[in-house]
Every structure is written in structure tokens, then in C-alpha cells.
C-alpha positions in Angstrom: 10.1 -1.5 -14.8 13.4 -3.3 -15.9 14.7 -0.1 -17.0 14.3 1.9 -13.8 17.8 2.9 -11.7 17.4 2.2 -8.5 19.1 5.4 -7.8 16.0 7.1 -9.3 14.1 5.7 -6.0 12.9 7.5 -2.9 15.6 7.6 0.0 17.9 5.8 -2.7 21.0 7.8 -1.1 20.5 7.2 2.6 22.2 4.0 4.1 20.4 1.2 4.4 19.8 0.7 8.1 17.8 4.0 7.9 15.6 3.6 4.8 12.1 3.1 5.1 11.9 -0.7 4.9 9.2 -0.6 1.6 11.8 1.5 0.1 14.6 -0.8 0.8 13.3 -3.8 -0.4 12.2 -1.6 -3.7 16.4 -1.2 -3.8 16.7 -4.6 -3.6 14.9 -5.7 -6.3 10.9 -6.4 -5.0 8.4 -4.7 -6.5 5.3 -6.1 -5.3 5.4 -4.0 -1.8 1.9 -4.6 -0.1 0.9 -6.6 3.2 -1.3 -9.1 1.1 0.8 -9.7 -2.1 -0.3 -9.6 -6.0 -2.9 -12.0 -4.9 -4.9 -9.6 -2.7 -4.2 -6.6 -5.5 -5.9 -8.4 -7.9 -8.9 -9.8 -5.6 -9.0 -5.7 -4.6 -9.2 -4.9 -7.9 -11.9 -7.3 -9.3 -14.6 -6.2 -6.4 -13.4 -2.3 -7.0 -15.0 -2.7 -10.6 -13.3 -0.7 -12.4 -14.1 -1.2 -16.3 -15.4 2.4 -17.5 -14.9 4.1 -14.5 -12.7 7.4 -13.4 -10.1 6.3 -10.7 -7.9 7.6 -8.7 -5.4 6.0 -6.9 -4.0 7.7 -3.7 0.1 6.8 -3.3 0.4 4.9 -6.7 4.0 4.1 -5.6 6.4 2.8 -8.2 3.4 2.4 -10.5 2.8 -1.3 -10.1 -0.8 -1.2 -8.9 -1.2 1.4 -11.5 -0.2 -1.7 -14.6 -3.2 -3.5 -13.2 -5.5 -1.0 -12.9 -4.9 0.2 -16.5 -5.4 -3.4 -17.6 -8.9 -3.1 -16.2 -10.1 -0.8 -18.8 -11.3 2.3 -16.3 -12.1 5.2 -18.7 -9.6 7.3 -16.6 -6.7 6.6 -14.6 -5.3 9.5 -12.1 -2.3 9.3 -9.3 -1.7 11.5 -6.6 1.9 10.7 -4.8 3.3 12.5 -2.2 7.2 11.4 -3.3 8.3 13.8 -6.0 10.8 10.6 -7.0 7.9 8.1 -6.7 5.6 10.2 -8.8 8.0 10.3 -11.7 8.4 6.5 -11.7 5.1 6.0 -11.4 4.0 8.6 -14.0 6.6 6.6 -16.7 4.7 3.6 -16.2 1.0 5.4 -16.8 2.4 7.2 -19.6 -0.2 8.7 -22.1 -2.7 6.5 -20.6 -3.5 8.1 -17.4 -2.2 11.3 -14.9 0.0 11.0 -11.8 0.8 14.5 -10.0 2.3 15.0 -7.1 0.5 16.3 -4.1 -1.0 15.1 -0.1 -3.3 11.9 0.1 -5.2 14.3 2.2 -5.6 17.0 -0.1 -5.4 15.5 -3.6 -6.3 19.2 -6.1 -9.3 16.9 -7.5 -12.9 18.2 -7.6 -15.5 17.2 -5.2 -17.6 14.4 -6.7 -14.9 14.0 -9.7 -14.6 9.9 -9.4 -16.3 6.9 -9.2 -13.2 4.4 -7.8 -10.7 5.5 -5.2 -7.9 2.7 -4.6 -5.1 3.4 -2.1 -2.7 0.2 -1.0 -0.5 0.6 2.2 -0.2 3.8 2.8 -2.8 4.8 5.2 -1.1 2.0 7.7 1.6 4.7 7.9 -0.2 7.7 8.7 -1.1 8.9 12.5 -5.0 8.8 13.1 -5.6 12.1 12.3 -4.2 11.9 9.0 -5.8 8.6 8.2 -9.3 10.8 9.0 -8.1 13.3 6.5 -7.3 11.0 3.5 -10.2 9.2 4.2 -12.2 12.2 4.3 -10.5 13.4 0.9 -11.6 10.3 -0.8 -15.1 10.4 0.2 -15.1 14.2 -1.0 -13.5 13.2 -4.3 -16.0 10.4 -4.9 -19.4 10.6 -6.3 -22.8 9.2 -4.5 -22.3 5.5 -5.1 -18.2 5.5 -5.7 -16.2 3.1 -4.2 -13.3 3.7 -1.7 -10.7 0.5 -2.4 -8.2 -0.3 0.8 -5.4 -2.7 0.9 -3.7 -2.4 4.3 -2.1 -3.9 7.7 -4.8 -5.4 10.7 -4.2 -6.4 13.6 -6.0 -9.3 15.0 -8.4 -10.3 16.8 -10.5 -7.0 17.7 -10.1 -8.2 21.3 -5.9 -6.8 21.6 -5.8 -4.6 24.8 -4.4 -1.4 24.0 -1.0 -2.8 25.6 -0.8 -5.4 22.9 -1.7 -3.0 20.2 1.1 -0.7 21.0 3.8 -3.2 21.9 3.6 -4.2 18.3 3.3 -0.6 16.5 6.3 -0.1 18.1 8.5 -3.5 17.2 6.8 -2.6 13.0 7.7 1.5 13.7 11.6 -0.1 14.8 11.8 -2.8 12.3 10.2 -0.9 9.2 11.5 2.7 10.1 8.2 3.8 9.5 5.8 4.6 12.1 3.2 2.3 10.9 0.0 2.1 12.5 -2.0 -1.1 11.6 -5.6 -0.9 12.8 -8.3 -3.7 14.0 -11.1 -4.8 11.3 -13.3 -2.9 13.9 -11.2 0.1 14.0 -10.7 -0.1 10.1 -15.0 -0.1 9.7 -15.0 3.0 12.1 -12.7 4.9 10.1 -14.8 4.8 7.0 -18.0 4.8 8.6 -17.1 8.1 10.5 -16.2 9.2 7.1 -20.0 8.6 5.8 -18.8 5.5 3.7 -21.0 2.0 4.1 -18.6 -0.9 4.4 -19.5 -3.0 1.5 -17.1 -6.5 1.6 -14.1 -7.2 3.8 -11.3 -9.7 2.9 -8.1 -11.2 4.4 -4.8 -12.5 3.2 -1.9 -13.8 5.4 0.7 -10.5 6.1 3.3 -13.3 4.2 5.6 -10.3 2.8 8.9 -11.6 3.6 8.5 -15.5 3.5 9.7 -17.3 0.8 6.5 -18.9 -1.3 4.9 -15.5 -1.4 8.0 -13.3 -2.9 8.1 -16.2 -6.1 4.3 -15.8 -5.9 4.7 -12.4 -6.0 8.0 -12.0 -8.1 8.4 -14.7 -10.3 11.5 -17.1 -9.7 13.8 -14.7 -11.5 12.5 -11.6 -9.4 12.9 -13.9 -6.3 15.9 -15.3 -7.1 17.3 -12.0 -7.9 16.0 -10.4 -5.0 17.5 -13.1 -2.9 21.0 -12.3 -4.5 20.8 -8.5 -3.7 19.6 -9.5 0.0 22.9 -11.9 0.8 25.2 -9.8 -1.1 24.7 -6.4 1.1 25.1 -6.8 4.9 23.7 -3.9 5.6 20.2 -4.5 3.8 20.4 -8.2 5.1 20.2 -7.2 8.8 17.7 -4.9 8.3 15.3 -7.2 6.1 15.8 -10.3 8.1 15.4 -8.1 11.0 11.7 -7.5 9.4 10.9 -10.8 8.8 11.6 -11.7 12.5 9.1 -8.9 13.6 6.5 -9.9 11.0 7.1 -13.8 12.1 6.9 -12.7 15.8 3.4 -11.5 15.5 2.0 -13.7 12.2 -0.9 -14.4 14.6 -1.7 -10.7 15.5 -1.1 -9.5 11.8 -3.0 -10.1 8.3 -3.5 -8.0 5.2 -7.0 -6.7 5.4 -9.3 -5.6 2.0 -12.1 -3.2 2.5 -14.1 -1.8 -0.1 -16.7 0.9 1.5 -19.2 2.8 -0.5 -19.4 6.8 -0.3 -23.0 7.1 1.3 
């Protein structure tokens, strides 16, 4: 990824108090973007099973979930990303060893019953409910009896929030992240995919640790952290916005985790 430009990312040209925040903090060097770090990928990842198996992976990003599935050994590897700009990095990184196209979560071009692993990472967080019910009604189409839908996301904790809480903190993420992001309960999460016709099979959690400072070397490396630092302090404008995150994501610590879910297409 070394050689990638970070003009080449999405939303590289608008300023940076109106970026999406994943996006920004991609321009400023971080490259593991997800609510529960490298550590909950790879956790994700090992109960997905994905040695000799056809998988998809919905939003593959800048391709770096893509790396590890790859190293897995699936016997096919495809992406579909929305972001024209995304799909190309990610499609660099796949190279010869996999597809990424660009198309809808919730409409994907795939066959029905075409793969045994679907693996989608922070992206349905971000969608209204009714898309979330499409693109989890896409990947139950697109798996086959038995397959496995793979979910790395936001929660919101404990199931007992009133609806007041709930929406007091959508709102201070959808400010903060310039994204309207729209974390759900572990309860709501199981309804989603069992209103799909999936069984949910194993759930996980991780501390939502995105912005603290032993997670982004846990995640980075010391010379990704320390460079990512650097980027942060020397731009202003990116500094308010991602310390302006970190204060929302500190705020609620108690009300937020990274949630794993793997759910079997009944």
C-alpha cells in the first residue's frame, strides 16, 4: 500500500472538516479503519473459515481486509465496492488473485447461491435500516445453503438503551464522523439476520478503541502510528476533526464496542 497517493482516495479533494471521517484518517495515513482493529479482523476471519472456499467481500475498501483474506487460501476471492476510487485501490491490491467490481452492497451482479463466505466490515453501520435489510438480504441470496455471512461492525450497549439514548448518540457519531452511521444493539444486530433467514452462529466483542493510542500501534505498527501521528499535528484542519472523533467515541466508550457476528444462511 506504500505506493498509493493519497490523492487516488475517495473524497481526497474535499476539505477536511467535510470528509467522511474513515476517509480522513485513510488521508492521514491509517489504514486499519474498522471499529474493532486488526485484532477482531483476524478473529473474524479465523471463525469465517475460509481455506477453499468462494468469498465475497461486500465494501472491500482500500483492500486491506482483502491481504488477509487472500492469505487464508479461499479458492476464490471477489469484491464488490460501491466507490469507483476505492474499487481501483482495492482491485491493485487483489491483483491476479481475485475480482473487485464496482457495484451496490445491495445488489452485488453475483448469482444466487454463487458463494460459500460473505465478509462485509463497517459498512452496514452506515446504511439506513432499510438498506441494511437489502444488503443483508443480498448476501443471503448470494450464499449457498450452509454459507456463512461474516460482520464486523458498531453496537451499542447494553440492549436495554431507550430509544432517546440510542438516537442521542447516532446523532453526536453522524456529527463527529460525517457519516450518518447507525450502530445497532446485539439484539437488533441478531434480528437483522434472522429476518433475513440466516441462524446466528457465534457473537464476539472488542473494545470500539479506534482512536486511542495502544490500539493505532496495535493496529499500525510504530512507524504507521508514529506517522500517522505526524500527519494528525501537522494539519489543523484534520486535527480538529479527528480529535473531535475521539471525544465522541470517549464520550460513549460505555455505550459503544465492535461487535463480530457470523450467521449461517438457513
Amino acid at each position: 500500500m506504500s505506493h498509493m497517493a493519497t490523492t487516488d482516495l475517495p473524497y481526497a479533494n474535499r476539505p477536511e472538516e467535510d470528509m467522511p471521517g474513515h476517509w480522513l484518517l485513510a488521508k492521514l495515513g491509517k489504514r486499519v479503519l474498522r471499529p474493532g482493529g486488526r485484532e477482531l479482523t483476524e478473529q473474524l476471519l479465523a471463525d469465517a473459515e475460509l481455506s477453499g472456499t468462494d468469498v465475497l467481500e461486500i465494501a472491500p475498501g482500500l483492500g486491506r481486509t482483502a491481504t488477509e483474506i487472500l492469505a487464508r487460501s479461499p479458492r476464490s476471492y471477489r469484491g464488490v465496492e460501491s466507490d469507483e476510487a476505492a474499487a481501483k485501490l482495492a482491485g491493485d491490491v487483489v491483483g491476479d488473485r481475485g475480482t473487485v467490481t464496482t457495484g451496490e452492497a445491495q445488489a452485488t451482479g453475483l448469482d444466487d447461491d454463487s458463494v460459500d463466505v460473505a465478509i462485509g466490515e463497517a459498512m452496514l453501520t452506515m446504511q439506513s435500516d432499510k438498506v441494511k435489510s437489502q444488503i443483508v438480504d443480498e448476501a443471503n441470496r448470494v450464499l449457498r445453503p450452509g454459507g456463512r455471512y461474516a460482520i464486523h461492525e458498531l453496537a451499542l450497549h447494553p440492549d436495554t438503551l431507550t430509544d432517546e439514548q440510542k438516537t442521542e448518540i447516532r446523532q453526536s457519531l453522524a456529527r463527529s464522523i460525517k457519516v450518518n452511521a447507525r450502530p445497532l444493539t446485539e439484539a437488533e444486530w441478531r434480528k437483522l439476520l434472522t429476518d433475513a433467514g440466516f441462524t446466528v452462529e457465534r457473537v464476539r466483542f472488542a473494545p470500539m478503541a479506534l482512536l486511542q493510542p495502544r490500539r493505532i500501534i496495535a493496529d499500525e505498527g510504530l512507524g504507521g502510528a508514529l506517522k500517522f501521528a505526524g500527519n494528525v499535528i501537522r494539519n489543523g484542519d484534520a486535527r480538529r476533526r479527528v480529535l473531535g472523533m475521539r471525544k465522541t467515541f470517549r464520550k460513549y466508550r460505555d455505550n459503544l464496542a465492535a461487535i463480530e457476528v457470523i450467521a449461517v444462511r438457513n
